[in-house]
MIVEXKE-862624 format. One line per field, with one value per residue: residue number from 1; residue in one letter; x, y, z of N, C-alpha, C in turn. Coordinates in Angstrom, 1 decimal, padded with zeros to 4 digits, always signed. Layout:
! residues N
pos (NUM ...)
code (A ...)
n_c1 (X ...)
n_c2 (Y ...)
n_c3 (Z ...)
ca_c1 (X ...)
ca_c2 (Y ...)
ca_c3 (Z ...)
c_c1 (X ...)
c_c2 (Y ...)
c_c3 (Z ...)
//
This chain:
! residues 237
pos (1 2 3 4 5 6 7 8 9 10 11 12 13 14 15 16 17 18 19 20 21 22 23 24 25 26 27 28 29 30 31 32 33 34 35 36 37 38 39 40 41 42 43 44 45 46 47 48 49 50 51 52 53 54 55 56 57 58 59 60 61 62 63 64 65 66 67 68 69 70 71 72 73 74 75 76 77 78 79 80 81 82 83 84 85 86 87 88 89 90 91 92 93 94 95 96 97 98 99 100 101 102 103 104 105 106 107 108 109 110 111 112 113 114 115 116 117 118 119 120 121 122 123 124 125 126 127 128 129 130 131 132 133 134 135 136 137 138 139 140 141 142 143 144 145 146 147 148 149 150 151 152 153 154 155 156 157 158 159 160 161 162 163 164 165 166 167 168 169 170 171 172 173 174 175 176 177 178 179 180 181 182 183 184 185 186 187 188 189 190 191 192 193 194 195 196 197 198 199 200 201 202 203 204 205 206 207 208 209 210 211 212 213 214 215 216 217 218 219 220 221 222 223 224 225 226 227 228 229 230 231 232 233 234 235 236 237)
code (X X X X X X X X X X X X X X X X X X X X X X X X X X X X X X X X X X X X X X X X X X X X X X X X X X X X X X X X X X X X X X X X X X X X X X X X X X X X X X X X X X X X X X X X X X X X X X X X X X X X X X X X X X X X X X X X X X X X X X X X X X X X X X X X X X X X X X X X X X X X X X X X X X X X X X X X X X X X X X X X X X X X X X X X X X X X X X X X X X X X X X X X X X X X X X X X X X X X X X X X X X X X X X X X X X X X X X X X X X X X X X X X X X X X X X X X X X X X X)
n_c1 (+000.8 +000.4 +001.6 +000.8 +000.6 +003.4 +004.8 +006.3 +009.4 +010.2 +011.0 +013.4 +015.3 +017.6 +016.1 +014.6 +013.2 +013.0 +010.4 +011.0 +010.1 +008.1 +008.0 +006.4 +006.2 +005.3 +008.0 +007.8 +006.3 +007.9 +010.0 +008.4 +007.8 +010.0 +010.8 +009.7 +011.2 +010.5 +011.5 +012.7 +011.1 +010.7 +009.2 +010.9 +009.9 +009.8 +011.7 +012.1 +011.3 +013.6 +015.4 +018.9 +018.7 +020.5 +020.4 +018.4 +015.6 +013.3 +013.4 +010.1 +007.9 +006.8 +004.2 +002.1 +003.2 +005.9 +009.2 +012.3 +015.1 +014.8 +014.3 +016.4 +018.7 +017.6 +018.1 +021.1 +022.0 +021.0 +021.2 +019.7 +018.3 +016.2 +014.6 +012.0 +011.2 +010.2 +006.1 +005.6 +002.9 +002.7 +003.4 +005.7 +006.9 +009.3 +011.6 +012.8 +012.5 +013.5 +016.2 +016.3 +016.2 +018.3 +020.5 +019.3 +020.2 +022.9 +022.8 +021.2 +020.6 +018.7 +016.2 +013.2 +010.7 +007.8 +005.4 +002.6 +001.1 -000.9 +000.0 +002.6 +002.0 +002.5 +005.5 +006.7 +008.8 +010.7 +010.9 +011.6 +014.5 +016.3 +017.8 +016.4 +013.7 +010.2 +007.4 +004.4 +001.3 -000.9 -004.0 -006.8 -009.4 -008.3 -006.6 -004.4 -002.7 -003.4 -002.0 -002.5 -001.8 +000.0 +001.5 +004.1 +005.3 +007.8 +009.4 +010.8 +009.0 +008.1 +005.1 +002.8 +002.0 -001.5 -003.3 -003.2 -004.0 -004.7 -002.5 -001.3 -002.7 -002.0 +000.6 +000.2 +000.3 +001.8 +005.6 +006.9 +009.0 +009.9 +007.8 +005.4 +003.5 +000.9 -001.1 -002.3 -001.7 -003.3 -006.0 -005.2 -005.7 -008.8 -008.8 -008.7 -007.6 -005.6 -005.9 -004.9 -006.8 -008.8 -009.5 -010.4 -012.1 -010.4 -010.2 -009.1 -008.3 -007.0 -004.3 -001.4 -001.2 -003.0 -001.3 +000.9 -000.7 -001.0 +001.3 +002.3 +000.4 +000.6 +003.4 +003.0 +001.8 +003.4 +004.8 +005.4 +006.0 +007.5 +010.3 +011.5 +014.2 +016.1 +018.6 +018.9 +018.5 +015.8 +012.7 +009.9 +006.7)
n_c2 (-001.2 +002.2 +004.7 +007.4 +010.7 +012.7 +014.9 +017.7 +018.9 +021.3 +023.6 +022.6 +021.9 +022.9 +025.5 +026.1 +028.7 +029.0 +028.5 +027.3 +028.6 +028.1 +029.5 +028.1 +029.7 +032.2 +034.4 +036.8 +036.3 +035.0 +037.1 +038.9 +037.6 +037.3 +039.5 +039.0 +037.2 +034.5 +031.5 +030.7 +028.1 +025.7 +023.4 +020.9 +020.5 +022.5 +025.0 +028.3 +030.3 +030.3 +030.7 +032.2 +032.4 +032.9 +031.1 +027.6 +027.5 +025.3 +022.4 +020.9 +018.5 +016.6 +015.1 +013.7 +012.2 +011.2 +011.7 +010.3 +010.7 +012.8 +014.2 +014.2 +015.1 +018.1 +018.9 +018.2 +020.0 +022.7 +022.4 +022.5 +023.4 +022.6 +019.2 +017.1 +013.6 +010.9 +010.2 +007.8 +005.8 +003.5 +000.5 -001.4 +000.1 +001.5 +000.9 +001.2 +004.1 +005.3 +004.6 +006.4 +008.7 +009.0 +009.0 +011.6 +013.2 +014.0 +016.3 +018.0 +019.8 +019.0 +016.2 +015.1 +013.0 +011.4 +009.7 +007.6 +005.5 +003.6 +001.2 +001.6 +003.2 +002.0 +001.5 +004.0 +005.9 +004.0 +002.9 +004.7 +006.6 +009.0 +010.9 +011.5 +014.2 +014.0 +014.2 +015.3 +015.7 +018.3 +018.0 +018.7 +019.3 +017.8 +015.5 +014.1 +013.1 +010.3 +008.8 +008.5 +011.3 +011.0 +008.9 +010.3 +011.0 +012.5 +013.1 +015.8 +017.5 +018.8 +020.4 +020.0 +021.9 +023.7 +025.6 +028.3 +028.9 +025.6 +024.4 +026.1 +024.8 +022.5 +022.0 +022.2 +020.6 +018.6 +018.4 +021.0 +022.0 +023.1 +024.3 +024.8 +026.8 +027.3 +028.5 +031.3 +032.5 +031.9 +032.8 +035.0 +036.4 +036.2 +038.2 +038.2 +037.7 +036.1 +036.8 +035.8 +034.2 +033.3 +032.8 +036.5 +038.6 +041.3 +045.0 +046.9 +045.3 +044.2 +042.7 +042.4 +043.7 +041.9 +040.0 +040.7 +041.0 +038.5 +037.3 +039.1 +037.9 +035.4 +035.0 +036.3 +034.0 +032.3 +033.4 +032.9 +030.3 +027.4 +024.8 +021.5 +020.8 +018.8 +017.7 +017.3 +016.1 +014.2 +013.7 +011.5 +011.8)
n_c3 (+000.0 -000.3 +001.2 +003.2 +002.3 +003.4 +006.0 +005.0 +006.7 +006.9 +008.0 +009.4 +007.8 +004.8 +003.0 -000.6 -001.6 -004.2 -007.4 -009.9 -013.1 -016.3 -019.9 -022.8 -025.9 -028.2 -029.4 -028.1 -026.4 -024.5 -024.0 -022.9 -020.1 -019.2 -018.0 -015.9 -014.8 -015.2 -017.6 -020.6 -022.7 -025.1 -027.4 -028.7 -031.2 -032.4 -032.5 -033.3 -031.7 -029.5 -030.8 -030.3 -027.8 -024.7 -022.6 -022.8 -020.9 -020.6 -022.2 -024.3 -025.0 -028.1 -027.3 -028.4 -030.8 -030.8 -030.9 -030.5 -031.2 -032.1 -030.4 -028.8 -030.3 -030.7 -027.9 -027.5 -029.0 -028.0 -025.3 -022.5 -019.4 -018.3 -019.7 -020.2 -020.5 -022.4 -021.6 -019.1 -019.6 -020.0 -017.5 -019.3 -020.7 -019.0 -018.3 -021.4 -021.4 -018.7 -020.1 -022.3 -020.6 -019.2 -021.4 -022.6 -020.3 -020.6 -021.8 -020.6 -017.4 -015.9 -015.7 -016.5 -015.5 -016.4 -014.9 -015.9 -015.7 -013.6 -012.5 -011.1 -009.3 -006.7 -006.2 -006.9 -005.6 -005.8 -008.4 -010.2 -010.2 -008.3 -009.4 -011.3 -011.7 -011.1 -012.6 -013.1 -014.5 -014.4 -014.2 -016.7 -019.1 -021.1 -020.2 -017.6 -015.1 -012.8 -011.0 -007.4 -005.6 -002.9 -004.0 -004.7 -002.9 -001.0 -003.3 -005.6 -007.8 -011.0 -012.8 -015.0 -017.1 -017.1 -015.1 -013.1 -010.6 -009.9 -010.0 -007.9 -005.8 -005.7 -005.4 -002.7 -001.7 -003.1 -003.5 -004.7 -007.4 -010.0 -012.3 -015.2 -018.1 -019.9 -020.2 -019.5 -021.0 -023.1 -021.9 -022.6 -024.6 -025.2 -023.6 -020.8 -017.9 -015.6 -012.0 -009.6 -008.2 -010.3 -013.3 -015.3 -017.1 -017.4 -016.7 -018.5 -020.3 -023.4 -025.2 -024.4 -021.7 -020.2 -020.2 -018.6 -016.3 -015.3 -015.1 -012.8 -011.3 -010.9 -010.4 -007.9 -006.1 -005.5 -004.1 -001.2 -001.5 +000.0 -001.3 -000.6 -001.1 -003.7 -002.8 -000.3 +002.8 +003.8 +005.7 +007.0 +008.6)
ca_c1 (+000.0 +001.2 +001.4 -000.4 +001.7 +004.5 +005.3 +007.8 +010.0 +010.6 +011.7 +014.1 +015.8 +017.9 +015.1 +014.8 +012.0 +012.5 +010.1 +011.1 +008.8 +008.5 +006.6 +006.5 +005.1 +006.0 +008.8 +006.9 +005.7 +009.2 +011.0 +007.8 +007.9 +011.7 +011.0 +009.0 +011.5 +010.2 +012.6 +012.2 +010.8 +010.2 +009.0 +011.4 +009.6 +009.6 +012.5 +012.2 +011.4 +014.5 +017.0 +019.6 +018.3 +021.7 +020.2 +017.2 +015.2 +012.6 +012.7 +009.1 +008.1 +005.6 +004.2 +001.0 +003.9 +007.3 +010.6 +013.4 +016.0 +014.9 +014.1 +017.9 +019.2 +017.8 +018.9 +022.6 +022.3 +020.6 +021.5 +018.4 +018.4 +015.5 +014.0 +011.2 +011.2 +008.7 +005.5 +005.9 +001.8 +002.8 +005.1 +006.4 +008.4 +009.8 +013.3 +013.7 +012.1 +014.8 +017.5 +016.2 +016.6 +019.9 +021.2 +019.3 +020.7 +023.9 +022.9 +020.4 +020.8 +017.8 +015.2 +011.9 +010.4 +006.2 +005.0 +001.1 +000.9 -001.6 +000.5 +003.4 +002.2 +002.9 +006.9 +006.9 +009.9 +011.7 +010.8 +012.4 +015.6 +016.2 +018.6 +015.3 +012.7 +009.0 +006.6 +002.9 +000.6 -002.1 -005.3 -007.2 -010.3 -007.5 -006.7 -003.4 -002.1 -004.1 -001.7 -002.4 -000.4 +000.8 +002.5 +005.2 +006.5 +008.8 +010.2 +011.1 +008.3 +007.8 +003.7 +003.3 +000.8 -002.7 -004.6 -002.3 -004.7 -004.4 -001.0 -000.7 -003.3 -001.4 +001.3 +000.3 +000.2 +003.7 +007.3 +007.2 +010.4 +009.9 +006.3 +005.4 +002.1 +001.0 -002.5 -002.4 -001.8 -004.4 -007.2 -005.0 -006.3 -009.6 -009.4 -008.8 -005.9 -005.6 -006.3 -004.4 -007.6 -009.3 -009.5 -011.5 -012.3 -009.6 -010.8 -009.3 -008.4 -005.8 -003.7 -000.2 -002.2 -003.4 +000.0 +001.4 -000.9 -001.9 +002.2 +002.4 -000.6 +001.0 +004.6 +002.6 +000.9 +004.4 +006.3 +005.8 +006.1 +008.9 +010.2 +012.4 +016.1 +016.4 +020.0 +018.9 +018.1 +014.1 +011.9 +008.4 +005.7)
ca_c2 (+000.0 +003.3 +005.5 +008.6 +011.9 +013.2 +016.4 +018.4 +019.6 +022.6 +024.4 +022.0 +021.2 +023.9 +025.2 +026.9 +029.9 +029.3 +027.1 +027.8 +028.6 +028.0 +029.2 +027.5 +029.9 +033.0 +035.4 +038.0 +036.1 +034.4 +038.2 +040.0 +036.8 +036.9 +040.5 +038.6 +035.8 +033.2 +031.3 +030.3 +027.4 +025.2 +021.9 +020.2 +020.8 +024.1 +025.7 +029.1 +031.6 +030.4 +030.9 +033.2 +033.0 +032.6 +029.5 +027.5 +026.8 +024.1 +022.0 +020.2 +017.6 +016.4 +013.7 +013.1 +012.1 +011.1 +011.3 +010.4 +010.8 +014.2 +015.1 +014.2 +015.9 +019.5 +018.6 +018.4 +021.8 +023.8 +022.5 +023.1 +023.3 +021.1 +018.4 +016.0 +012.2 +010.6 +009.4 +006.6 +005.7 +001.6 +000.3 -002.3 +001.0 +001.9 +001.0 +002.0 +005.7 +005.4 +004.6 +007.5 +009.8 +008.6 +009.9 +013.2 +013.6 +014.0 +017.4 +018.8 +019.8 +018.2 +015.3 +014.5 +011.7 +011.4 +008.3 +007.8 +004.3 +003.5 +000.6 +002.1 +003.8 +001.8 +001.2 +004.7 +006.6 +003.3 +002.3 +005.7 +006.9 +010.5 +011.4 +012.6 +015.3 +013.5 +015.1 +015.7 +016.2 +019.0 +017.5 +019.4 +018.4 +017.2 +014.6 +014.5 +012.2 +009.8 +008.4 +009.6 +012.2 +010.2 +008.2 +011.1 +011.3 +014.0 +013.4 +017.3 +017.4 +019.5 +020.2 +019.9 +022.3 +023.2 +026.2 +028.5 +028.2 +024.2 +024.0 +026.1 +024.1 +020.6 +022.0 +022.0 +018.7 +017.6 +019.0 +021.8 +022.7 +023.9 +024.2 +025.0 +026.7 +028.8 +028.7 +032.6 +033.4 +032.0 +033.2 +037.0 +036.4 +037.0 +040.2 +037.6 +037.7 +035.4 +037.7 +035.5 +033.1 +032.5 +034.4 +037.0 +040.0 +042.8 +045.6 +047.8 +044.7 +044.2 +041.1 +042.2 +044.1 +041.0 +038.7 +041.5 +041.1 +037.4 +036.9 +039.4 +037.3 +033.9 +035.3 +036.4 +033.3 +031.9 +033.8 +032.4 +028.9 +026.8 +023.3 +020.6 +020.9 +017.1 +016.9 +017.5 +014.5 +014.7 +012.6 +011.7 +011.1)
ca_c3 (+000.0 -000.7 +002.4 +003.7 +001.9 +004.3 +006.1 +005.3 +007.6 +005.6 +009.3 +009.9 +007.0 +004.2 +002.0 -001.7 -002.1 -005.8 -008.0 -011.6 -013.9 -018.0 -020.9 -024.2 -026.6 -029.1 -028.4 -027.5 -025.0 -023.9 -023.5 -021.7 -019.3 -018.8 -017.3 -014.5 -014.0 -016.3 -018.1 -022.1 -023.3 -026.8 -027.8 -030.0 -032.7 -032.8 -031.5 -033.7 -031.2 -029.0 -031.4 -029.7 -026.0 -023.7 -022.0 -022.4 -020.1 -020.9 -023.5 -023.6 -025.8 -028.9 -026.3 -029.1 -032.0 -029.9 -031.6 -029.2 -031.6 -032.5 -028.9 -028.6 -031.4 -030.1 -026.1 -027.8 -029.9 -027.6 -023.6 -022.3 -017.9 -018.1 -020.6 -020.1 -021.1 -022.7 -020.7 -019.0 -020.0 -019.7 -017.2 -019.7 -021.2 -017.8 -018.5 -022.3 -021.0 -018.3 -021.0 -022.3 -019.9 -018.9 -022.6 -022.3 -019.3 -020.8 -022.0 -019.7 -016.0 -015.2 -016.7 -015.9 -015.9 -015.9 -014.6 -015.5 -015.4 -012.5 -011.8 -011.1 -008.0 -005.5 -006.2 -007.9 -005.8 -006.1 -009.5 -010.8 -009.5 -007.5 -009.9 -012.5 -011.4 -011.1 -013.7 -012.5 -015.2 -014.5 -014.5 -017.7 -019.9 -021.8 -019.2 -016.6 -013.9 -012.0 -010.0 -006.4 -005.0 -002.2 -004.5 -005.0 -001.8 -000.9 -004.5 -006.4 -008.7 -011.9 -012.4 -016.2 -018.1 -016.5 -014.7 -012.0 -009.3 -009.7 -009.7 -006.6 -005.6 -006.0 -004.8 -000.9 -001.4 -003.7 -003.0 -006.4 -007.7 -011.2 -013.3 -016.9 -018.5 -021.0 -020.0 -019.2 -022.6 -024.4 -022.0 -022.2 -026.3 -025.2 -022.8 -019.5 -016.7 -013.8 -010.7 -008.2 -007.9 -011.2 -014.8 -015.3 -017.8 -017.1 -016.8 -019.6 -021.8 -024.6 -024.7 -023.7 -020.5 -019.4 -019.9 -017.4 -014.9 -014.8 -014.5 -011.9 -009.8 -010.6 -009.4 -006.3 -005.6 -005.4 -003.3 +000.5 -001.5 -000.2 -001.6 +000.5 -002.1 -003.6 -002.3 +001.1 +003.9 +004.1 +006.6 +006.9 +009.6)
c_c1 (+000.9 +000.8 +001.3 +001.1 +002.5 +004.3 +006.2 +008.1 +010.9 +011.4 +012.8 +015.1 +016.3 +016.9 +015.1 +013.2 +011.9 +011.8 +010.4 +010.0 +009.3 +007.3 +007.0 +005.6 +006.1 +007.4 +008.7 +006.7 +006.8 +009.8 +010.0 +007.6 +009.3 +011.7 +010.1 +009.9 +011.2 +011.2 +011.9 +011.8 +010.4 +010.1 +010.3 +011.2 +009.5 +010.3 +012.8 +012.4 +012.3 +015.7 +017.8 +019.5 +019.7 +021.8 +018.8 +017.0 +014.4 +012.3 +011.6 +009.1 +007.1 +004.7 +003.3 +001.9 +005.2 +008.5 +011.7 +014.7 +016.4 +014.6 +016.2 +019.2 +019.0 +018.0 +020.1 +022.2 +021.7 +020.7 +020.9 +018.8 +017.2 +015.0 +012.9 +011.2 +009.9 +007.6 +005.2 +003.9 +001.9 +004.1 +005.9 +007.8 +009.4 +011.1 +013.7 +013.0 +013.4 +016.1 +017.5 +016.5 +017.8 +020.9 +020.9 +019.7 +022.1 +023.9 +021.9 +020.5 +019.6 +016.7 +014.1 +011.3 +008.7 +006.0 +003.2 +000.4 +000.2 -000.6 +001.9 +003.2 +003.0 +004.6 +007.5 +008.4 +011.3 +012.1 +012.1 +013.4 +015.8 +016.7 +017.1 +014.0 +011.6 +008.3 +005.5 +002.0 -000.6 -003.1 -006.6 -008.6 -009.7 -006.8 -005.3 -003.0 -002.8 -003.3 -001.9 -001.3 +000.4 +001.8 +004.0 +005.8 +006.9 +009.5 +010.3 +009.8 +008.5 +006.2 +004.2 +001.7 -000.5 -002.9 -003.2 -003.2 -004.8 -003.6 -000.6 -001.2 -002.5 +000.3 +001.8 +000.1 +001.7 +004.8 +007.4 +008.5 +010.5 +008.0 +006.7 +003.4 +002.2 -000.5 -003.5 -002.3 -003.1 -006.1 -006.7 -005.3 -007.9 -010.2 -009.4 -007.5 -006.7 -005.3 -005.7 -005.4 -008.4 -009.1 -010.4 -010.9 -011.4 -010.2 -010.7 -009.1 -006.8 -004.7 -002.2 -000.1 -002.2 -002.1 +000.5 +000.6 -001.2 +000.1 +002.6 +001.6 +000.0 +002.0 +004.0 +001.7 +001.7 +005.4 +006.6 +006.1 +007.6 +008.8 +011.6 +013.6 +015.7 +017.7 +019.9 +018.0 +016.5 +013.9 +010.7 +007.6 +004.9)
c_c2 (+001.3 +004.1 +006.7 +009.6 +012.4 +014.6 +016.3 +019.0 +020.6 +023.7 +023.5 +021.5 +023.0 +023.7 +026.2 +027.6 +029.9 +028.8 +027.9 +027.7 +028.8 +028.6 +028.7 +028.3 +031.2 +033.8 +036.5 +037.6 +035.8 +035.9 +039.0 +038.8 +036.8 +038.2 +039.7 +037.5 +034.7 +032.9 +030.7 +029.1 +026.8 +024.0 +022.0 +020.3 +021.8 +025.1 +027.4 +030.1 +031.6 +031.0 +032.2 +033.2 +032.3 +030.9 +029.0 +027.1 +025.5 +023.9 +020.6 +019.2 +017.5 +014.9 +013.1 +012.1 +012.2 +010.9 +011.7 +010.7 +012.5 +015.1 +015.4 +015.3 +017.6 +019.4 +018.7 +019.7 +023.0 +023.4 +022.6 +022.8 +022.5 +020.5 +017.2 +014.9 +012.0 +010.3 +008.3 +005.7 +003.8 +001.0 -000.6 -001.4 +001.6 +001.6 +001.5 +003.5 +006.1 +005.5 +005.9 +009.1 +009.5 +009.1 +011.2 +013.8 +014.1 +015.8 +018.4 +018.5 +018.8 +017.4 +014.9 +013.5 +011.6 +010.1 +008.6 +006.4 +003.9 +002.0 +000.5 +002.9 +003.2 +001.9 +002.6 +005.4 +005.5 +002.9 +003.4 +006.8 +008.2 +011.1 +012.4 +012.8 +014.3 +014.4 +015.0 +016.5 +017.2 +018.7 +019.0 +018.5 +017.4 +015.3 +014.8 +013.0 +011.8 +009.0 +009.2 +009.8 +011.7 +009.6 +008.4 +011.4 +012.8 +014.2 +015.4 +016.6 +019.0 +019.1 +021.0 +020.7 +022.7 +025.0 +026.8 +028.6 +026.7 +023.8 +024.7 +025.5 +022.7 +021.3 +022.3 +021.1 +018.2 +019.0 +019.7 +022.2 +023.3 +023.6 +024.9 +025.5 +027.5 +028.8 +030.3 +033.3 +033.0 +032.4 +035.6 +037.1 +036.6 +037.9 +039.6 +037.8 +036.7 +036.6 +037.1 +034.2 +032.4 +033.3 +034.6 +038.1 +040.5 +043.7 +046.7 +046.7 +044.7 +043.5 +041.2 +042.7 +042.8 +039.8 +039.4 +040.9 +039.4 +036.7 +037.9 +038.9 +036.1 +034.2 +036.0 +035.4 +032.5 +032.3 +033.3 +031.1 +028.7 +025.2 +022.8 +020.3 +019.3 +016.8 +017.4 +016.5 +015.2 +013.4 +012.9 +011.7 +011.0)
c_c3 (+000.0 +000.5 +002.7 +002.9 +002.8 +004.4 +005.8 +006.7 +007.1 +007.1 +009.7 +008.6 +005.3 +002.9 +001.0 -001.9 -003.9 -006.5 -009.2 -012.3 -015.4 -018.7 -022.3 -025.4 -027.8 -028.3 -028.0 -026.2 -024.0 -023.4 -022.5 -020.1 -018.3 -017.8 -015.9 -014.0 -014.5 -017.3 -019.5 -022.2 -024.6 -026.6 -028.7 -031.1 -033.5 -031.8 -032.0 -032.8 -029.9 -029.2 -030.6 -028.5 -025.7 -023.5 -022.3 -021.8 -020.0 -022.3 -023.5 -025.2 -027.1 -028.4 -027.1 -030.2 -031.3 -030.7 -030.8 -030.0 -032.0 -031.4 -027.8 -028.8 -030.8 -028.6 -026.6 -028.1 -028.4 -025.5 -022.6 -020.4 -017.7 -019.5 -019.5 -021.5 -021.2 -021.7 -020.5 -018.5 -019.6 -019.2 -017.7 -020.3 -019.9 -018.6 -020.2 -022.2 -020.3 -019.2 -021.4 -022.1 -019.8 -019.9 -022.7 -021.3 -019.7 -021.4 -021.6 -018.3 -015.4 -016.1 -015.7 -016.4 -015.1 -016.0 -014.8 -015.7 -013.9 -011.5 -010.9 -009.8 -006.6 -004.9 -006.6 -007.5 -005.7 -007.4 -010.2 -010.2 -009.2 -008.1 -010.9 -011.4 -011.8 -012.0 -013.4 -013.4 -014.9 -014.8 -015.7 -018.1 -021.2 -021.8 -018.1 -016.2 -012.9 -010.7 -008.5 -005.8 -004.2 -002.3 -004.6 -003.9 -001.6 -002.2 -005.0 -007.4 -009.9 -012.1 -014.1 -017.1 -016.5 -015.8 -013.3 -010.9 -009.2 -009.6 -008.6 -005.6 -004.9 -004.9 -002.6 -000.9 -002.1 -003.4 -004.6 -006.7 -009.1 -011.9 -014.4 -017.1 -019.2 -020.9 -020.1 -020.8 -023.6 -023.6 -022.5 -024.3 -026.2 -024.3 -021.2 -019.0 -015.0 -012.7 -009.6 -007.8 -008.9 -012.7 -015.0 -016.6 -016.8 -017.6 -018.1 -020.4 -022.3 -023.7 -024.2 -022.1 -019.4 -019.3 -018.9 -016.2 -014.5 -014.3 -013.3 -010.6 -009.8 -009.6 -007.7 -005.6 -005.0 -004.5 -002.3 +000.2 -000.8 -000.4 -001.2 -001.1 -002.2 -002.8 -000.8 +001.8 +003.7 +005.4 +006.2 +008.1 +009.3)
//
């Protein structure tokens, strides 16, 4: 059985106020983001509106249409400080996902690895090694991650896609260390901004308006967060 979700001992133990944050979208959107602290992102398949950035920060995937060779290929050229591995949807692929990762690791600081195999809960922070960041899909009408939360432990999580009140949501429940969304941008297309608790009409409107304010409410939804460092001892009760 998989056992009740753990405190942190976030007072007792050396802790990081930072959870990184990604967007994956135009570069418009990438440079007015970067002024809040958000770091670049691209799929693989579309690395255009990177070209030139210093460092990237997330490179995400084509998880509908997977090409590991070509998820490879732009991980070498471009270095990215994180990448996500494919999802690990049937745990018969568990170990060639692992292999996987294990090679993109070789050119990104950090790999994640989504587990959404229901069977896979019980063994989950042994099945997949501490060395890769847990991936936690955002529950959407799209669909997400059913394993329950419990399952993740104290692991570092990354919270993948989805709704910024649901992700800070999930996150008083899992150990956050980096997230990803672009959620904010496609309601700030028609005249909405996250407020801090849901999105709403702004009040004057107009869509670079609302990318300002809806990343000024996420970055303050975030700030008193704190997440237990992976290279730091944890406990549970």
């Amino acid at each position: 059985m998989v056992s009740e979700f753990p405190v942190f001992k976030s007072h007792e133990y050396p802790i990081s106020n930072t959870v990184k944050k990604y967007v994956c979208h135009s570069r418009k959107v990438l440079e007015l983001a970067a002024l809040y602290g958000w770091e670049p992102g691209a799929r693989y398949t579309n690395l255009r509106d990177v070209r030139g950035v210093s460092q990237l920060g997330f490179l995400d995937i084509n998880w509908k249409d997977y090409d590991f060779e070509r998820h490879l290929a732009a991980a070498k050229a471009y270095r990215p400080e994180v990448t996500v591995a494919q999802d690990v949807v049937d745990r018969a692929e568990l170990s060639k996902i692992l292999d996987q990762a294990e090679r993109l690791s070789e050119y990104a600081n950090t790999v994640i690895v989504v587990p959404k195999d229901l069977r896979l809960a019980e063994y989950l922070t042994s099945l997949i090694p501490s060395r890769y960041r847990l991936g936690y899909s955002v529950p959407t009408r799209y669909g997400g991650t059913e394993i329950p939360i419990s399952a993740f432990g104290q692991r570092e999580i990354h919270l993948l896609g989805g709704r910024p009140d649901v992700q800070r949501d999930l996150a008083n429940r899992l150990n956050v260390a980096s997230l990803d969304t672009n959620r904010f941008t496609l309601d700030a297309g028609f005249g909405d901004y996250f407020d801090g608790e849901k999105f709403r009409p702004h009040p004057t409107g107009g869509y670079e308006v609302c990318l300002k304010a809806s990343l000024e409410n996420m970055n303050a939804i975030w700030q008193n967060y704190r997440h237990v460092a992976a290279t730091m001892e944890k406990e549970s009760e």
